[in-house]
C-alpha positions, 0 to 999 in steps of 0.5 A: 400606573395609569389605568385606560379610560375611554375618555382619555385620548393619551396612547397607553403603551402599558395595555397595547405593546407592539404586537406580532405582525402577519408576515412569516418570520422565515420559509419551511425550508429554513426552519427544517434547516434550523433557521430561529428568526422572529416575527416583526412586531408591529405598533397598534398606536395610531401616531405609528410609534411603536410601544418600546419607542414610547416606554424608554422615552419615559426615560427622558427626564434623565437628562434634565438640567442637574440644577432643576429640582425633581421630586419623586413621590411615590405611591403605595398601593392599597395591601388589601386588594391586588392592583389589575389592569384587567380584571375588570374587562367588559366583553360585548357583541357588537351590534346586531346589524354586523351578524351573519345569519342563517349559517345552518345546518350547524354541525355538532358532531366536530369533535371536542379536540376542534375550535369549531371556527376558523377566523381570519380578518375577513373570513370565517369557516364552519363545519355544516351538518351533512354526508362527505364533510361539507364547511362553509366559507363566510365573508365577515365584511358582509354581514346580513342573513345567508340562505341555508342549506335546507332552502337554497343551495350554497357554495360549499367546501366538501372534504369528502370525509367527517371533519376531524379539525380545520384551521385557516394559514394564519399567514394566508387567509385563502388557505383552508387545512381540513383533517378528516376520519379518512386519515388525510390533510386536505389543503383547499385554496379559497377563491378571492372574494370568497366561494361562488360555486363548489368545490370537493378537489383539495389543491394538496392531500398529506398522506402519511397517517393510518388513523383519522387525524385530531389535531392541526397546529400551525407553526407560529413563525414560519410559512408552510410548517404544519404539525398533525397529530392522528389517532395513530399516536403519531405526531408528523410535522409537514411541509406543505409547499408544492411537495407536500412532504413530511417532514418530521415524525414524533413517537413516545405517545402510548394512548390517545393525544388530546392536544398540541401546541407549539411554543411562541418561539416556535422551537418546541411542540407541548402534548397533553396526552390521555395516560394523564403525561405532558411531553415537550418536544424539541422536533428538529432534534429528536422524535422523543420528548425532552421532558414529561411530567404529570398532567391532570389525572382526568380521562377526558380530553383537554387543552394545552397553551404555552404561557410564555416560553416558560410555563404551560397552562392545561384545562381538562378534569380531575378523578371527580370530573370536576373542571379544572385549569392548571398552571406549571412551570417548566422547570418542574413538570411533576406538579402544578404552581396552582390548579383551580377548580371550575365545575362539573361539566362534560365539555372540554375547556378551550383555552387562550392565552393573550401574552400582552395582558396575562390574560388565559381565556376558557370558554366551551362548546354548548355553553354561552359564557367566556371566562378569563384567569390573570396569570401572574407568575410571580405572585401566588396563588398565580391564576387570579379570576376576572370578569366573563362575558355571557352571550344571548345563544350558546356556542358552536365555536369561538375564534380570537382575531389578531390584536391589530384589528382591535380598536384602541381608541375604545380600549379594547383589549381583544375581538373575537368571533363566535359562532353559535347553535342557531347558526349566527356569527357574531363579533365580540369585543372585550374592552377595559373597565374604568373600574380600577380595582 
């Protein structure tokens, strides 16, 4: 295979398949009613053919003359070392002339269960030290150095209870979801152009839960599908539309859920939950998990993610506190393929999955690096490690942006946005090394 170069001017089709488009596949409406489209996918080659355009053209030889001789030489890999396409990535910030300073007070009391960033293409929101919980709206296409709290007054959301989670509509950027102590959903609309004064009304407040809610999920493919988990040991899944209704109601959890994730193809909910059990669900069908099985036997919170719609990768810690990532496959929830084991540390592993390049990406809140596992399934021992990149300040929060705002002609292979402890919002870049093995 071809391994990319940043001096190669050739579109490599193998690194960049057609990614998932912005638009929503269908409405709340049809979802609860038992509709299963797709997003459309859309092709990050500049010339605008699409990846699957390109690989069955690979097939055009077929149709050459019979009379024209072809030989097929064939390349045997070194046994020695395992081929990667990835394993070598760089990750870089950008230059210092597109951060955004001064984002402070900064809030480190947002719980371990929270990103503690949210992202879209032209904003980011953060959580801000202060009574009522106050988050800040940032413009990412105007870097610079903002005025803080302690010296001038800014344009603030106020949620008027301590942020649990928050997390922007991934189909619209002006829609901030916002959880809090105060068992309420709070929906805010973020004005065009971003915020110029306060504001403290929410435009829609889910009520339903009776304990502070921990967790937002929204739904992968359809507009105004929102799953909340609550310290109440419920799962509701909600329409937020003009109605604001709930929905759907998930049970079968004895103790606290650390987290959720929906499936890529939006059918099924994965939970990770303290009594150390992971539980599918299939929430249109029925309000009890489908399948469980034994998750990692550490008391402290962890992560979810599905890796394709067939296996689940979950950070969290082992009896000796030790950090770990583990890999099932759904067919046998009762033990992990591969768990690798990290470090000790107390903070929760966050964790993110790239499914065009199998890479499972973890990093932490107070810490300044960014680490990567290749997942492949069908090589063992499954979770292979690659590079990391380690940031100048420690992180308050960090956000993965679409894959089509990445630059292929640099080869980058993922952006992202960090927040850190000395209140700077930073972009990332992860590129692919020219090291090939």
């Amino acid at each position: 295979y071809f391994v990319p170069r940043k001096s190669y001017t050739d579109f490599n089709s193998d690194i960049y398949p057609d990614t998932l488009g912005g638009e929503p596949a269908m409405t709340a409406e049809a979802w609860f009613g038992g509709a299963n489209d797709t997003v459309k996918r859309v092709t990050l080659n500049p010339s605008g053919i699409s990846s699957s355009a390109a690989t069955s053209g690979a097939g055009a030889a077929a149709d050459m003359d019979d009379s024209e001789e072809m030989v097929t030489v064939i390349a045997k890999p070194f046994s020695g070392v395992r081929s990667s396409k990835v394993r070598h990535w760089q990750g870089s910030t950008f230059p210092r002339s597109t951060f955004i300073d001064g984002v402070k007070p900064v809030c480190t009391t947002v719980p371990g269960d929270s990103d503690g960033l949210a992202a879209s293409k032209n904003y980011a929101v953060v959580a801000l030290a202060g009574v009522g919980g106050q988050l800040t709206v940032v413009d990412l296409n105007k870097p610079g150095r903002r005025a803080t709290t302690e010296t001038i007054s800014i344009p603030i959301i106020q949620n008027g209870a301590p942020v649990q989670d928050f997390l922007l509509d991934p189909f619209d950027e002006s829609t901030l979801i916002v959880s809090g102590d105060d068992s309420k959903v709070n929906i805010f609309k973020i004005p065009a152009g971003g915020l110029t004064e306060n504001i403290s009304e929410p435009v829609k407040s889910l009520r339903g839960h009776y304990e502070k809610v921990n967790l937002l999920a929204h739904h992968p493919l359809a507009s105004n599908v929102l799953a909340t988990g609550s310290f109440d040991l419920n799962i509701k899944v909600w329409d937020t539309t003009e109605s604001g209704e709930e929905k759907l109601k998930l049970t079968g959890h004895p103790e606290q859920i650390f987290s959720m994730a929906w499936s890529p193809d939006g059918k099924f909910l994965a939970t990770y939950c303290k009594d150390h059990k992971i539980r599918i669900y299939e929430p249109r069908k029925s309000p009890e998990p489908i399948k469980s099985g034994n998750s990692l036997q550490g008391s402290r919170g962890g992560r979810v993610v599905w890796v394709g719609l067939t296996h689940l990768a979950l950070s969290g810690f082992n009896k000796t506190s030790q950090r770990v990532i583990a890999l099932y496959a759904l067919t046998d929830l009762s033990t992990p393929m591969n768990a690798v084991r990290l470090d000790v540390c107390p903070s929760i592993l966050i964790v993110h999955y790239d499914p065009d390049r199998n890479l499972l990406f973890h990093y932490s809140k107070g810490e300044g690096t960014i680490s990567a596992l290749e997942v492949n399934i069908d090589e063992s021992p499954f979770l292979f490690e690659t590079s990391r990149f380690k940031g100048n300040d420690l992180q308050q929060g960090v956000f993965f942006q679409p894959m089509s705002m990445c630059d292929v002609k640099a080869v980058e292979i993922a952006r992202l946005v960090r927040f850190t402890n000395k209140g700077s919002i930073e972009p990332v870049k992860t590129d692919h090394s020219q090291n090939t093995r």
